[in-house]
C-alpha positions in Angstrom: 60.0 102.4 107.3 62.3 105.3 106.5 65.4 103.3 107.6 64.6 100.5 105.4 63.7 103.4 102.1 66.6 105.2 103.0 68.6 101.6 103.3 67.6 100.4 99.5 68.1 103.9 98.4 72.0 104.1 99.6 72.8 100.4 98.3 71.3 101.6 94.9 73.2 104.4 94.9 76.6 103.4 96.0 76.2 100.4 93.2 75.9 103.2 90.6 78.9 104.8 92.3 80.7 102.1 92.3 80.2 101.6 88.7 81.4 104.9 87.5 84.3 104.3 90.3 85.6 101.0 88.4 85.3 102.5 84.7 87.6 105.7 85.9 90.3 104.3 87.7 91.2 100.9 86.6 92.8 100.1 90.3 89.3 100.8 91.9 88.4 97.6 91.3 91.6 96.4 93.9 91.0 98.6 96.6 87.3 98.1 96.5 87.8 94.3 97.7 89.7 95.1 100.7 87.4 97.8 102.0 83.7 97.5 103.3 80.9 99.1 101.4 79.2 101.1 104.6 80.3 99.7 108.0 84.1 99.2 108.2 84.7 96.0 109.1 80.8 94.9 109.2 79.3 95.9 105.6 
């Protein structure tokens, strides 16, 4: 059960990261698409 909390908790959070990410440096946007979120290469 902790897995999956802690799971749903990260993808929130990395959204909201993500967000501030693409409003501060315009070229974030770019790299973001050729990188994984979590897992390189898997997620």
């Amino acid at each position: 059960v902790l897995t999956g909390v802690l799971g749903v908790w990260f993808e929130f959070k990395s959204r909201r990261e993500e967000r501030f990410l693409r409003e501060r440096f315009p070229t974030y946007a770019a790299y973001a698409q050729t990188v994984k979120k979590f897992l390189p290469g898997i997620y």
